[in-house]
C-alpha positions, 0 to 999 in steps of 0.5 A: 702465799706460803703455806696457805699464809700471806707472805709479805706487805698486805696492800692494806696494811701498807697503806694504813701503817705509813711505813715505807716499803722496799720492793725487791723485784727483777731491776731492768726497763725495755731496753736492758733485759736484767740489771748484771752490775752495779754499772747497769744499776746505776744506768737504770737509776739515771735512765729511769723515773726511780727516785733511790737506788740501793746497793749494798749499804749505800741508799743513792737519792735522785737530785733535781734534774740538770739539763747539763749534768751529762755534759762531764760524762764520757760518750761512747757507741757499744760495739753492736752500735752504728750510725748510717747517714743515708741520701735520696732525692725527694719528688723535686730532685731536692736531696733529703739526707737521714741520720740514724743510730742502730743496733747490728742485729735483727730487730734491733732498736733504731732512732733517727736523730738531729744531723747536730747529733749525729755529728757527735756521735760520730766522734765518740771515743769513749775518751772525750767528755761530751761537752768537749766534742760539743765544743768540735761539733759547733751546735749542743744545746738542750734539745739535742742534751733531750736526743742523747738522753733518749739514746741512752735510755734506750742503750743505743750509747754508753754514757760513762762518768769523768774519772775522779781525779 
């Protein structure tokens, strides 16, 4: 209210007028406190369920999924990233051995993953394509593509696409 008027859409009118509306709002999901550059937009976009993206004077629709899409993009830990592989004895004297992705900071977010995974990640450079490390790895198929996606969304890894060339 503005002055004791509605300042904006009416729900209602909305609904009866058919038209579309764009909703400006603070662009961030869990993981990302605030959206700060067009990188961090467009990571939301990917990471997110949102079907268009506008910035400046470009409206960015979402494409029909891929499971291969992120294969080309470029893996890499942030600095606040680290992987620990821990090792312990189970009641038989059987050695049970966890992976697991972290941020370095009280609180941070944390995800056991795949050991197919973990060995990825171990060789991100920032550099390299995932579909190259894959290849190093030996074992990349869609479940593990599900795990890398996951950590993404939750900005435990940067995913950075091929530069053009």
């Amino acid at each position: 209210m503005v002055g004791g008027r509605h300042a904006g859409p009416r729900p209602s009118s909305t609904r009866t007028s058919r038209r579309p509306v764009l909703l400006n709002t603070s662009f961030n999901n869990n993981a990302e406190p605030i959206v700060q550059t067009v990188h961090d937009a467009l990571t939301t976009f990917l990471t997110t369920e949102l079907d268009h993206l506008v910035i400046e004077n470009h409206l960015i629709q979402r494409r029909p999924p891929n499971p291969t899409t992120l294969d080309t993009f470029h893996l890499q830990l942030p600095p606040t990233t680290r992987l620990t592989k821990r090792s312990r004895a189970d009641g038989s004297g059987a050695l049970l051995v966890s992976h697991e992705v972290h941020l370095d900071h009280p609180g941070g977010a944390r995800s056991e993953v795949s050991p197919e995974l973990f060995r990825l990640l171990e060789r991100a450079d920032g550099r390299t394509p995932v579909d190259e490390l894959a290849r190093l790895c030996g074992s990349f198929d869609d479940d593990v593509r599900t795990e890398l996606h996951g950590l993404w969304q939750r900005r435990l890894i940067t995913l950075s696409p091929s530069p053009a060339r």
